[in-house]
PDB file of N, H, CA, C and O in Angstrom:
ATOM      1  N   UNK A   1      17.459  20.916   6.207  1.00  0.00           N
ATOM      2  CA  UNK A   1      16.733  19.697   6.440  1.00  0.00           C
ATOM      3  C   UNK A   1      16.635  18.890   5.149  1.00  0.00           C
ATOM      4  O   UNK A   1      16.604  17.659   5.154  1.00  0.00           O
ATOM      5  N   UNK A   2      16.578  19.757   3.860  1.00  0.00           N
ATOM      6  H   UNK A   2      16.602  20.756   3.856  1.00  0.00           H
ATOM      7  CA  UNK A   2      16.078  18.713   2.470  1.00  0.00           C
ATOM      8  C   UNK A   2      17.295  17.972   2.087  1.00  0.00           C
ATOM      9  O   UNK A   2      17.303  16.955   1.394  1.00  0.00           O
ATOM     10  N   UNK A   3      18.708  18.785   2.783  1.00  0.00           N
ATOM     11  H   UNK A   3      18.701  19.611   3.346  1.00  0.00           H
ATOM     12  CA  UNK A   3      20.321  18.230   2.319  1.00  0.00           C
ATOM     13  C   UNK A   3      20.407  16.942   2.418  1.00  0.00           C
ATOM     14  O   UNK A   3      21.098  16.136   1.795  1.00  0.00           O
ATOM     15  N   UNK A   4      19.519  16.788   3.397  1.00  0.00           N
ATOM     16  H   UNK A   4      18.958  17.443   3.904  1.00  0.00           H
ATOM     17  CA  UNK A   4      19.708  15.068   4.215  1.00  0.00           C
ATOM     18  C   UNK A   4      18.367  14.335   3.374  1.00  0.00           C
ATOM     19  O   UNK A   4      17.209  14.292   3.789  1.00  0.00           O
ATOM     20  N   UNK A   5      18.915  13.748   2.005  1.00  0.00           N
ATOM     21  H   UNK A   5      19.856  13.783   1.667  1.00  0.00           H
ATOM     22  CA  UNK A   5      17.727  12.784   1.543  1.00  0.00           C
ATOM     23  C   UNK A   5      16.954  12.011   2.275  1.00  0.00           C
ATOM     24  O   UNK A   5      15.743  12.205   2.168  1.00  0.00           O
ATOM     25  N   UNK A   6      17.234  11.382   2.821  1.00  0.00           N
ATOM     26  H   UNK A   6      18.218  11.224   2.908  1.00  0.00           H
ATOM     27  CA  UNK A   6      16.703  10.126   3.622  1.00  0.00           C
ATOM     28  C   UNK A   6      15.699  10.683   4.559  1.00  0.00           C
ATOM     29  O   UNK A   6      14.731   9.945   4.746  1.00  0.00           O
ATOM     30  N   UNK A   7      15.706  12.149   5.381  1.00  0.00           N
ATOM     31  H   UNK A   7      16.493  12.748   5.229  1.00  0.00           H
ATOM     32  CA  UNK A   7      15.176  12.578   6.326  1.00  0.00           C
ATOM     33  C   UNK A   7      14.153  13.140   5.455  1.00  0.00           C
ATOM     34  O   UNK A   7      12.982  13.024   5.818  1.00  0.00           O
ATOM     35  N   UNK A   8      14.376  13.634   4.540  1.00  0.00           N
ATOM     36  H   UNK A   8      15.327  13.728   4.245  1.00  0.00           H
ATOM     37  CA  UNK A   8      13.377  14.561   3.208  1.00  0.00           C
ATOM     38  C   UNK A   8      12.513  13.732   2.589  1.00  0.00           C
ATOM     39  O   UNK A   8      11.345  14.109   2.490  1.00  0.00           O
ATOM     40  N   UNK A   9      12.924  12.372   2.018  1.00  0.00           N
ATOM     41  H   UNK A   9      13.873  12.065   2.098  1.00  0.00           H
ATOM     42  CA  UNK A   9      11.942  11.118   2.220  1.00  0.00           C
ATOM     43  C   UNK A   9      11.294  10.636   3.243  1.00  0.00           C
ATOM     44  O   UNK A   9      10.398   9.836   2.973  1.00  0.00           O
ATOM     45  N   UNK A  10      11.429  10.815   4.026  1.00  0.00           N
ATOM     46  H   UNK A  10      12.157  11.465   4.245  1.00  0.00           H
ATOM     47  CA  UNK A  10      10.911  10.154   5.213  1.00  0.00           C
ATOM     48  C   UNK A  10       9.979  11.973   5.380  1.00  0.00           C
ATOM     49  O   UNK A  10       8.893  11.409   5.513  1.00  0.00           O
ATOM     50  N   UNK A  11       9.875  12.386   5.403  1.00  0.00           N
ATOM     51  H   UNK A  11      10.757  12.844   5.295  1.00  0.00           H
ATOM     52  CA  UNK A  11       8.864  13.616   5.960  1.00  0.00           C
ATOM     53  C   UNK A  11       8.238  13.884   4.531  1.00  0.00           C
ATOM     54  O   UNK A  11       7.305  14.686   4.574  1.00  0.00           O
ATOM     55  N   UNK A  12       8.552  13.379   3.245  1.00  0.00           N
ATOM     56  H   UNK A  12       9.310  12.728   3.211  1.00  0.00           H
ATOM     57  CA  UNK A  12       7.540  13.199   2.271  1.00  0.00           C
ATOM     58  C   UNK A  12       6.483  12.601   1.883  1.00  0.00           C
ATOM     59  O   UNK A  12       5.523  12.889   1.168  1.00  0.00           O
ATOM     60  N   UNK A  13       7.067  11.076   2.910  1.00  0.00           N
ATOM     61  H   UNK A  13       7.847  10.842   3.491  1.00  0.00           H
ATOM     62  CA  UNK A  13       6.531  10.302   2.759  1.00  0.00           C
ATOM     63  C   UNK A  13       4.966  10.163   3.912  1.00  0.00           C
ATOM     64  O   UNK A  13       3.825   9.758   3.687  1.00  0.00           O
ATOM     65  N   UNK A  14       5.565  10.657   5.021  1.00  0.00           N
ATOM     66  H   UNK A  14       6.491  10.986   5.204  1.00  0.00           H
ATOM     67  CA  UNK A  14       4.341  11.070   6.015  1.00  0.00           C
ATOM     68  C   UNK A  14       3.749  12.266   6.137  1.00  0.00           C
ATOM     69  O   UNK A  14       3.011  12.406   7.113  1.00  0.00           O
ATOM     70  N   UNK A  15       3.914  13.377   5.221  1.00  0.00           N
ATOM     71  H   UNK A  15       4.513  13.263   4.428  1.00  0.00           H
ATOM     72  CA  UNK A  15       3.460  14.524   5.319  1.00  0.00           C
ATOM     73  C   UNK A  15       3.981  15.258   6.245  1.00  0.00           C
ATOM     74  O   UNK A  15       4.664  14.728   7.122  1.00  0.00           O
ATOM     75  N   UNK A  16       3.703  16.928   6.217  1.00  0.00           N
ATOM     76  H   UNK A  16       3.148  17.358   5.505  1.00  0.00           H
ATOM     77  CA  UNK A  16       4.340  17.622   7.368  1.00  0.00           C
ATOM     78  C   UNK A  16       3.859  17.521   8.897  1.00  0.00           C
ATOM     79  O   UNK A  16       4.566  17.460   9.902  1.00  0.00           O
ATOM     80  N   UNK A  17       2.140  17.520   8.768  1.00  0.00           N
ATOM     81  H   UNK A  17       1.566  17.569   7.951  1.00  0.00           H
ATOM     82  CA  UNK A  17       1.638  16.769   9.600  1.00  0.00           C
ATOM     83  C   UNK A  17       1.909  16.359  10.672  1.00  0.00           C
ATOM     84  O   UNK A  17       2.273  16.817  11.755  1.00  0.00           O
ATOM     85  N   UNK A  18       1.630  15.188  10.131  1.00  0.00           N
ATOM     86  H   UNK A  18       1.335  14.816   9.251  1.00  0.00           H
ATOM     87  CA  UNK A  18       2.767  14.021  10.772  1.00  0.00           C
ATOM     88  C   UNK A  18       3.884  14.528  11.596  1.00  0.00           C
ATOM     89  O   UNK A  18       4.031  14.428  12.814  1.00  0.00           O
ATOM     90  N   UNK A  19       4.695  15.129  10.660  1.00  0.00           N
ATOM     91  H   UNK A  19       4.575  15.211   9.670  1.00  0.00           H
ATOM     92  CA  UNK A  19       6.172  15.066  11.292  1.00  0.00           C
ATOM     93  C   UNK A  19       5.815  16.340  12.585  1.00  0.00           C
ATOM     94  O   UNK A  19       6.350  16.266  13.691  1.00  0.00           O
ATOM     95  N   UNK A  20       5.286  16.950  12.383  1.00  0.00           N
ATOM     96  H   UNK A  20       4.851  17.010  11.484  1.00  0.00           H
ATOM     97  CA  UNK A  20       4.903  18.243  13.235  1.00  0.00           C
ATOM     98  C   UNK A  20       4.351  17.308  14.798  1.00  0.00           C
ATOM     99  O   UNK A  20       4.923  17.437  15.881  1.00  0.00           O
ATOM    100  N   UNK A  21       3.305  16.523  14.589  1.00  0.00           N
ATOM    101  H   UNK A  21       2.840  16.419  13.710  1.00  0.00           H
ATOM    102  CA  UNK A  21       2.579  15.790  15.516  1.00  0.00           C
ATOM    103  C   UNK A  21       3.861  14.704  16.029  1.00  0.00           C
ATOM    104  O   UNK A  21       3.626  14.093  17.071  1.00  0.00           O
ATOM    105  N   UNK A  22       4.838  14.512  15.529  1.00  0.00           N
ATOM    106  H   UNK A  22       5.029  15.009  14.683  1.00  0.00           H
ATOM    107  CA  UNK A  22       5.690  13.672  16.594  1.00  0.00           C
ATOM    108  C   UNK A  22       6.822  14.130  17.123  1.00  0.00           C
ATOM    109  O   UNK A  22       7.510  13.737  18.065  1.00  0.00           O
ATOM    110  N   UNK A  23       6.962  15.485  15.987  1.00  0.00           N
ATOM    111  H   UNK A  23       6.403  15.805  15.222  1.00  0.00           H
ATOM    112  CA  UNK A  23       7.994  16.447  17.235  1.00  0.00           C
ATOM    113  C   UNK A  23       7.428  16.885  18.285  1.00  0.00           C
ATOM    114  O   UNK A  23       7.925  16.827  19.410  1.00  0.00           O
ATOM    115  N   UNK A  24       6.425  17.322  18.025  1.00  0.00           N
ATOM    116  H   UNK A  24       6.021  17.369  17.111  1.00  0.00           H
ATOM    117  CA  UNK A  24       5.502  17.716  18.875  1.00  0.00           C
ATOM    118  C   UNK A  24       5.236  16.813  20.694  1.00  0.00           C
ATOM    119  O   UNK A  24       4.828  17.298  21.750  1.00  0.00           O
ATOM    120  N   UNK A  25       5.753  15.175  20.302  1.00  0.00           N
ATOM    121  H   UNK A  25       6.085  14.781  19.445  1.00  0.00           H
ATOM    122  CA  UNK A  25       5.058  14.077  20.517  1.00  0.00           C
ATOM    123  C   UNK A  25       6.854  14.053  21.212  1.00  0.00           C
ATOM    124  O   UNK A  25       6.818  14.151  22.439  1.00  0.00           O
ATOM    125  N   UNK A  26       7.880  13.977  20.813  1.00  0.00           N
ATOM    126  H   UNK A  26       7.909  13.897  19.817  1.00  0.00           H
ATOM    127  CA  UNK A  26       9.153  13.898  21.287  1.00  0.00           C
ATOM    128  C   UNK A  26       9.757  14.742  22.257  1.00  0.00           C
ATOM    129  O   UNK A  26      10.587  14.385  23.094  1.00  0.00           O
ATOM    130  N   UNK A  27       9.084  16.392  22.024  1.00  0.00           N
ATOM    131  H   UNK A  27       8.410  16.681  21.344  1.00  0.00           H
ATOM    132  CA  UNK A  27       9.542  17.373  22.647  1.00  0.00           C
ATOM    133  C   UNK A  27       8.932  17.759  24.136  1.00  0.00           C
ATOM    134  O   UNK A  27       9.263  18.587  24.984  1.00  0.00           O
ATOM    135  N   UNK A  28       7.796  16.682  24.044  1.00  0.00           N
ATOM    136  H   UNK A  28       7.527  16.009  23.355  1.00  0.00           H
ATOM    137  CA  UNK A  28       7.391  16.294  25.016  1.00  0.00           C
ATOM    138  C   UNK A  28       8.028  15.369  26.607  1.00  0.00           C
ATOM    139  O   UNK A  28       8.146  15.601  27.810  1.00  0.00           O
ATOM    140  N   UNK A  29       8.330  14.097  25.497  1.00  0.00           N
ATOM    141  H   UNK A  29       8.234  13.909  24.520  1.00  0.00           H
ATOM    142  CA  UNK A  29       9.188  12.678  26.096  1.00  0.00           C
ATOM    143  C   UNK A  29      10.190  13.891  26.823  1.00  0.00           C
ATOM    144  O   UNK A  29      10.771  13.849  27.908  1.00  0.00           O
ATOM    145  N   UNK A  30      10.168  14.547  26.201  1.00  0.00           N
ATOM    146  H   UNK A  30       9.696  14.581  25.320  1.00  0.00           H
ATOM    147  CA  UNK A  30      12.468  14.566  26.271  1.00  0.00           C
ATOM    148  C   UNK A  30      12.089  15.948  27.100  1.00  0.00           C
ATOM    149  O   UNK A  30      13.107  16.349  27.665  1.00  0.00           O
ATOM    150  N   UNK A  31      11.190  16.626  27.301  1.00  0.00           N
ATOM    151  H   UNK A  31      10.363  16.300  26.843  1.00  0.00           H
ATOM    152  CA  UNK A  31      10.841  17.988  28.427  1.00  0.00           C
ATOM    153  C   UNK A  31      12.036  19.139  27.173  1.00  0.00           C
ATOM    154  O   UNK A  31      12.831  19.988  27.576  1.00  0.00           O
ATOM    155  N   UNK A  32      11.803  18.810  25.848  1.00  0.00           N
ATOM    156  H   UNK A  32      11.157  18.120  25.521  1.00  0.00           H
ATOM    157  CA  UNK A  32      12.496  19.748  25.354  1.00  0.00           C
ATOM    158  C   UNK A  32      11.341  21.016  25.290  1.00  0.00           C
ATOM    159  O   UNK A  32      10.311  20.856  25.945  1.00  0.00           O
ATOM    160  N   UNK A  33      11.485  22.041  24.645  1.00  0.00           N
ATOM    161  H   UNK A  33      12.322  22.170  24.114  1.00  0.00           H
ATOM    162  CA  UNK A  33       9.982  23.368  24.707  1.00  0.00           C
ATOM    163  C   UNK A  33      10.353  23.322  22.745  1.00  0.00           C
ATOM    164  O   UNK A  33      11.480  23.214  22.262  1.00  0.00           O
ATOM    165  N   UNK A  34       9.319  23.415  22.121  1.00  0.00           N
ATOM    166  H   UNK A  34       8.403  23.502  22.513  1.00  0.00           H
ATOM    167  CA  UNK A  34       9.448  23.815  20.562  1.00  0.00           C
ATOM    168  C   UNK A  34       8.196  24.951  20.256  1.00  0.00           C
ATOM    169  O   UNK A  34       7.088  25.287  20.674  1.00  0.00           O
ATOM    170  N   UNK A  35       9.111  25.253  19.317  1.00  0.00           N
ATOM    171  H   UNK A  35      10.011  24.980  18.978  1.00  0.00           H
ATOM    172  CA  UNK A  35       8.864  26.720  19.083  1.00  0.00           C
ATOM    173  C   UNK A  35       7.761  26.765  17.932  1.00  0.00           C
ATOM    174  O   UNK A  35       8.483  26.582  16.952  1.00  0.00           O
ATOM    175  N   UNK A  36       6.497  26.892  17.444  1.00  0.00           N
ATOM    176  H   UNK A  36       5.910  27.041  18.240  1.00  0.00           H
ATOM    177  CA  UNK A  36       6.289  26.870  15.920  1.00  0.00           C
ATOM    178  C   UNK A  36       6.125  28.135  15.806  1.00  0.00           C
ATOM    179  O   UNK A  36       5.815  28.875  16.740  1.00  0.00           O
ATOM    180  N   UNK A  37       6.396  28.610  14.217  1.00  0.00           N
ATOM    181  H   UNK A  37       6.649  28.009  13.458  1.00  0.00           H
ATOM    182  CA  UNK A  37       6.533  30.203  13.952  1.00  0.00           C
ATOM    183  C   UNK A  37       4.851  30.029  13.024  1.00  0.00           C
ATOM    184  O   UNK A  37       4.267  29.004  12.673  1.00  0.00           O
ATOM    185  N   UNK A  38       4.572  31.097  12.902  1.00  0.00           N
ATOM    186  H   UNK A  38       5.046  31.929  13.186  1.00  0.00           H
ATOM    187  CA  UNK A  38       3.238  30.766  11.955  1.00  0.00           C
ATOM    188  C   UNK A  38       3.785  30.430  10.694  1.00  0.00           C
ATOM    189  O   UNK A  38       5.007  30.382  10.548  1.00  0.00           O
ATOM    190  N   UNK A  39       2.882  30.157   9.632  1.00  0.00           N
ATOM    191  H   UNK A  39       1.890  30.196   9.751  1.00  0.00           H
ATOM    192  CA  UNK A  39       3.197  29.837   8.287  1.00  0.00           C
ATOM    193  C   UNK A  39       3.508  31.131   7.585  1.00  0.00           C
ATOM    194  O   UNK A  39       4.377  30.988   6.725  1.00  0.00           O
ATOM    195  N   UNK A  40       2.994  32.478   7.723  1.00  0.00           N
ATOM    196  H   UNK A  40       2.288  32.595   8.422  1.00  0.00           H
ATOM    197  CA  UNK A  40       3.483  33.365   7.120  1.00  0.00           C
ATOM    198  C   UNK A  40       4.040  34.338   8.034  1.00  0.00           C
ATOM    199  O   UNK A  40       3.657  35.508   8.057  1.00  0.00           O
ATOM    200  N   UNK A  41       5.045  33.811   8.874  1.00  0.00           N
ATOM    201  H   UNK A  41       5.356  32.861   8.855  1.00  0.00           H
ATOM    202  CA  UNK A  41       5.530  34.948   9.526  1.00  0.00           C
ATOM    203  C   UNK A  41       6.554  34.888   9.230  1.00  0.00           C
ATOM    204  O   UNK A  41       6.923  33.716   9.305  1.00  0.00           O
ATOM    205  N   UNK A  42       7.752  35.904   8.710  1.00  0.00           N
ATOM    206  H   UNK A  42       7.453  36.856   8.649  1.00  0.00           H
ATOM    207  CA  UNK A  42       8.821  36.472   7.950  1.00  0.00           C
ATOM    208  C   UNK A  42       9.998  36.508   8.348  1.00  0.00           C
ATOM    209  O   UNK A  42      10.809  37.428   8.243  1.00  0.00           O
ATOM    210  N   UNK A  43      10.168  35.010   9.041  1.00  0.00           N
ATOM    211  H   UNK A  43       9.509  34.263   9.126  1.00  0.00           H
ATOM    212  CA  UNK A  43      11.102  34.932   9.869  1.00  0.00           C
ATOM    213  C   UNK A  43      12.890  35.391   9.024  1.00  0.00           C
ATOM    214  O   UNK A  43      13.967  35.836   9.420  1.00  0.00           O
ATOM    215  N   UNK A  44      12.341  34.979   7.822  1.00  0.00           N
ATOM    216  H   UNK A  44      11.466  34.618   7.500  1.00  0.00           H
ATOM    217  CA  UNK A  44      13.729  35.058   7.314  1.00  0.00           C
ATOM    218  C   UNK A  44      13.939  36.837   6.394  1.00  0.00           C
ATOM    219  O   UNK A  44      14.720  37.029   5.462  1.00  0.00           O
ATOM    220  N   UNK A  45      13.037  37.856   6.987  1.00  0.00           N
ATOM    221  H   UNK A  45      12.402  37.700   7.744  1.00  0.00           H
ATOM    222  CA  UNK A  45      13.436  38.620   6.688  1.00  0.00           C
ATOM    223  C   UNK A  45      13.812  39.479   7.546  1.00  0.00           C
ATOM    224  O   UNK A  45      14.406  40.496   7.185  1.00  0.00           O
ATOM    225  N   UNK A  46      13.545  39.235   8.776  1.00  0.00           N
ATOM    226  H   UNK A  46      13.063  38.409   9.068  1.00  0.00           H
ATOM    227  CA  UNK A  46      13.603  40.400   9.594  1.00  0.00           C
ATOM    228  C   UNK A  46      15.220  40.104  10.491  1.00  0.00           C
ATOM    229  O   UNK A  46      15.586  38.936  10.622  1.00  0.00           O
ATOM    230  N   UNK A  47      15.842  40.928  10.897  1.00  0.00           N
ATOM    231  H   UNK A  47      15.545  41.876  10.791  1.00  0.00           H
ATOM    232  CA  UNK A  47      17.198  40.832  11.410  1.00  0.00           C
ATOM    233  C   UNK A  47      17.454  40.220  12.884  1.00  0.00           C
ATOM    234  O   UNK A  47      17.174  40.719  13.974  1.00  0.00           O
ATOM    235  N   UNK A  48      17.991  39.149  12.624  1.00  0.00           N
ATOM    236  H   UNK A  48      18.218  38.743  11.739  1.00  0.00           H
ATOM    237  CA  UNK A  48      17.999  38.487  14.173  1.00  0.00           C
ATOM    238  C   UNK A  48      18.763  39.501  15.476  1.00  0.00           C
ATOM    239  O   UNK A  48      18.147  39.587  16.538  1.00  0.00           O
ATOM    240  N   UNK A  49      19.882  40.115  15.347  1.00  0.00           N
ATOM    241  H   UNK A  49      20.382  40.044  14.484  1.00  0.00           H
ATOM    242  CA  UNK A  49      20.308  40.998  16.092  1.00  0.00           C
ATOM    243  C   UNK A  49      19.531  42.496  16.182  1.00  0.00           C
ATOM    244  O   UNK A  49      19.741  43.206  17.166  1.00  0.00           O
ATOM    245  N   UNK A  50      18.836  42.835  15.359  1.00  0.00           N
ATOM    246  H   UNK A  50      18.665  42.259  14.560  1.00  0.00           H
ATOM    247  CA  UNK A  50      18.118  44.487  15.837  1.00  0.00           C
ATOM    248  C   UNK A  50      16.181  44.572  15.750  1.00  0.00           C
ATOM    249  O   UNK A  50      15.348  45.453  15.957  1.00  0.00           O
ATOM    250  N   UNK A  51      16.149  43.355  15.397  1.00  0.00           N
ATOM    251  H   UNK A  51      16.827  42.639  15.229  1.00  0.00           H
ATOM    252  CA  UNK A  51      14.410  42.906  15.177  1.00  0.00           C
ATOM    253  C   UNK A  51      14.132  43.895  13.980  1.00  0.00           C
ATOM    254  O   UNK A  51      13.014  43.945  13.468  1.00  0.00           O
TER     255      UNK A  51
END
């Protein structure tokens, strides 16, 4: 997500917040489902294929 300057400014500029409250707000419009993980849950350590 930070690769893309423009998108990394733009969610700097409104806080995470924000950006949380209009995905939130989109995933709605569009009948998509979003997922939030907690803030300290370890997503990136644990193994996607054996848990």
């Amino acid at each position: 997500m930070l690769k893309n300057h423009k998108l990394a400014s733009a969610i700097a500029d409104c806080g995470f917040y924000e950006f949380r409250r209009q995905l939130t707000y989109k995933c709605e419009w569009y009948g998509s489902t979003l997922v939030i993980a907690d803030r300290f849950y370890p997503s990136s350590q644990i193994c996607s294929h054996c848990g």
